[in-house]
C-alpha positions, -999 to +999 in steps of 0.1 A: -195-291-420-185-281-458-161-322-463-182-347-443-211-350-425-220-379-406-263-398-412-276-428-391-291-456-409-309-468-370-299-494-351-262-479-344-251-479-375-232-443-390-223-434-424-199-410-427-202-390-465-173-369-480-183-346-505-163-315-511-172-293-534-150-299-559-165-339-560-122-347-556-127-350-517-090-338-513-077-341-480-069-306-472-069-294-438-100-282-431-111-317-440-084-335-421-097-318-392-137-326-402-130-361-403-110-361-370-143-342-353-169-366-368-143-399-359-139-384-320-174-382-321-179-418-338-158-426-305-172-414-281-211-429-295-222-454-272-251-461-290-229-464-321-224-502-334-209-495-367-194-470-395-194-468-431-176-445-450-180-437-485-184-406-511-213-387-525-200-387-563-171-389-585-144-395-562-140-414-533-109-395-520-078-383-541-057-377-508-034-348-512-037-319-538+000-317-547-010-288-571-026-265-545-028-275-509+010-297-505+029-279-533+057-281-511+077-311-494+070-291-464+033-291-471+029-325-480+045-336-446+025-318-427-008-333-437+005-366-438+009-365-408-030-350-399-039-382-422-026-404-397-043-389-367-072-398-392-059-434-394-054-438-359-088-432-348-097-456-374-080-484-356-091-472-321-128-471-328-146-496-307-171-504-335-166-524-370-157-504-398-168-508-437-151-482-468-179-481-497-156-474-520-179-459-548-151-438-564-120-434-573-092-437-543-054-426-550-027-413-531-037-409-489-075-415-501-065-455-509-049-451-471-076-440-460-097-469-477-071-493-464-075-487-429-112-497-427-118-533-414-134-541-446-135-526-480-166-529-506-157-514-543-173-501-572-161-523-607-144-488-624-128-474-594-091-463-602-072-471-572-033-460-570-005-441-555+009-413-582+037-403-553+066-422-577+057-408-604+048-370-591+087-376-574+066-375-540+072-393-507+051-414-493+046-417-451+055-450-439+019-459-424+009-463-461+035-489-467+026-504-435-010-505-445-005-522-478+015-549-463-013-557-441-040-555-464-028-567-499-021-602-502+001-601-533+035-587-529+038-580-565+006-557-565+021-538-533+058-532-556+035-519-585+011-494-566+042-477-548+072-482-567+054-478-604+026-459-594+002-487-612-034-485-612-058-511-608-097-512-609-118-519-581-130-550-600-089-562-603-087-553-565-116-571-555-096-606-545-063-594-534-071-578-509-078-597-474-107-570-458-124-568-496-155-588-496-166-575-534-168-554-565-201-541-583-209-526-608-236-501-593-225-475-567-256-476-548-255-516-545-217-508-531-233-485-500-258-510-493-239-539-495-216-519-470-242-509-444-259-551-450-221-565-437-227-544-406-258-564-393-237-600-398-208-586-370-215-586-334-190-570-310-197-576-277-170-555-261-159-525-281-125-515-263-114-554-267-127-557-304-106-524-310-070-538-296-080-575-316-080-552-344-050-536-339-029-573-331-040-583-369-024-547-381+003-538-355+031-520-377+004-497-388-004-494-359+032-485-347+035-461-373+007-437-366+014-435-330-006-465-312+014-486-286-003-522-281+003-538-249+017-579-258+006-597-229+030-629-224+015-663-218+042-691-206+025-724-218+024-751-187+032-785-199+009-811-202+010-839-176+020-860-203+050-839-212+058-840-175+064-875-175+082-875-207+109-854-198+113-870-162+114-903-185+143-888-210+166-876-178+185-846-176+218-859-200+187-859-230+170-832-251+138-836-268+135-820-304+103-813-317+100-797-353+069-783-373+066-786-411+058-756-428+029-757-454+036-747-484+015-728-496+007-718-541-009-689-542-018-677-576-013-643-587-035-629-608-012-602-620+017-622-632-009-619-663-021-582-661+014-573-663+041-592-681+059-567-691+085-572-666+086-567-625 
């Protein structure tokens, strides 16, 4: 394989490098179709306990080359939609799953960051989505995907809608599954691989549908249907005799007070020059 190729670091755990030739790791189709080969394989690993993914140098993954490979709207659909077979098996993999981001991610390479359980960054990673500003689209599992991963709703507006960068250092915080940002890119992998031995999955098939409750519209939007199972709650003896108590002319109201909750956003500061 010329894109990926896939090590063991013993005991189960995988790492899974990109590194193209051209250090941009573009996802092209030849390595759309690498990484769906190494992630069936990943699968199908019963020895396998856990997967990090990460970069060799220089880039982590600059998704689409909209100068060579998706020069046309045509083009750039059609391996949009390859990414999200990639993003799928993501989600479906019965093992935890760790993006060593030791590069720079934009455009489907932040996606494919994104769709990893948990996310450690290098400080002077440039992570962003050019698509507004190249006048590209966007698929909708990358919206999805931010609105399950990035806390801050004002970060999500200026990634997409502004094509904003931010730094891996700025990320590290904002985003739920990103446990930290250092400065050294080997400290990155290892830290990556370390997480790995602190989760235990006892049954892989169940841990992969918890995974997908906790992300479902992503989920929806590259094709995986998950099965709601529908639990009536039985009342409590207690309630029992309460409402035999109140009679049938009487209706019990119970109402919940919402927390509120003052989260802080750290970029109301970054970026004050308007929303």
């Amino acid at each position: 394989m010329s894109f990926c190729r896939l090590e063991s670091r013993g005991n189960g755990f995988l790492v899974l490098t990109m590194a193209s030739a051209d250090e941009h790791n573009y996802l092209t189709e030849e390595a759309i179709t690498e990484l769906v080969e190494v992630l069936k394989k990943v699968g199908n690993n019963a020895e396998a306990k856990g997967l990090v993914t990460t970069c060799e140098a220089g880039t982590f993954c600059a998704g689409l080359d909209y100068d060579h490979h998706a020069e046309s709207e045509e083009q750039a659909e059609h391996l949009a939609g390859r990414v999200a077979e990639v993003i799928r098996l993501l989600l479906e993999l019965p093992v935890p799953t760790v993006a060593a981001v030791r590069g720079n991610a934009t455009s489907l390479g932040l996606a494919l960051a994104l769709a990893h359980d948990h996310c450690f960054v290098w400080d002077h990673a440039v992570l962003g989505l050019p698509e507004a500003r190249r006048g590209r689209r966007l698929p909708d599992y990358v919206a999805t995907l931010l609105r399950d991963k990035l806390s801050f709703a004002r970060l999500r507006k200026l990634l997409m809608l502004r094509s904003q960068t931010c730094t891996g250092k700025e990320l590290a915080g904002t985003w739920w599954s990103t446990h930290g940002a250092d400065g050294n890119r080997q400290v990155v992998l290892d830290k990556a691989v370390d997480l790995l031995y602190d989760v235990q999955v006892g049954d892989g098939a169940n841990f992969a549908k918890t995974r997908q409750m906790l992300c479902g519209e992503t989920c929806a939007a590259v094709g995986i249907t998950i099965t709601m199972e529908k639990h009536k709650p039985q009342p409590t003896p207690a309630e029992l005799d309460s409402h035999k108590a109140a009679g049938p002319s009487q209706t019990s109201v119970m109402t919940e007070k919402t927390p509120k909750w003052h989260n802080h956003d750290p970029f109301v500061d970054m970026y004050k020059d308007g929303s």
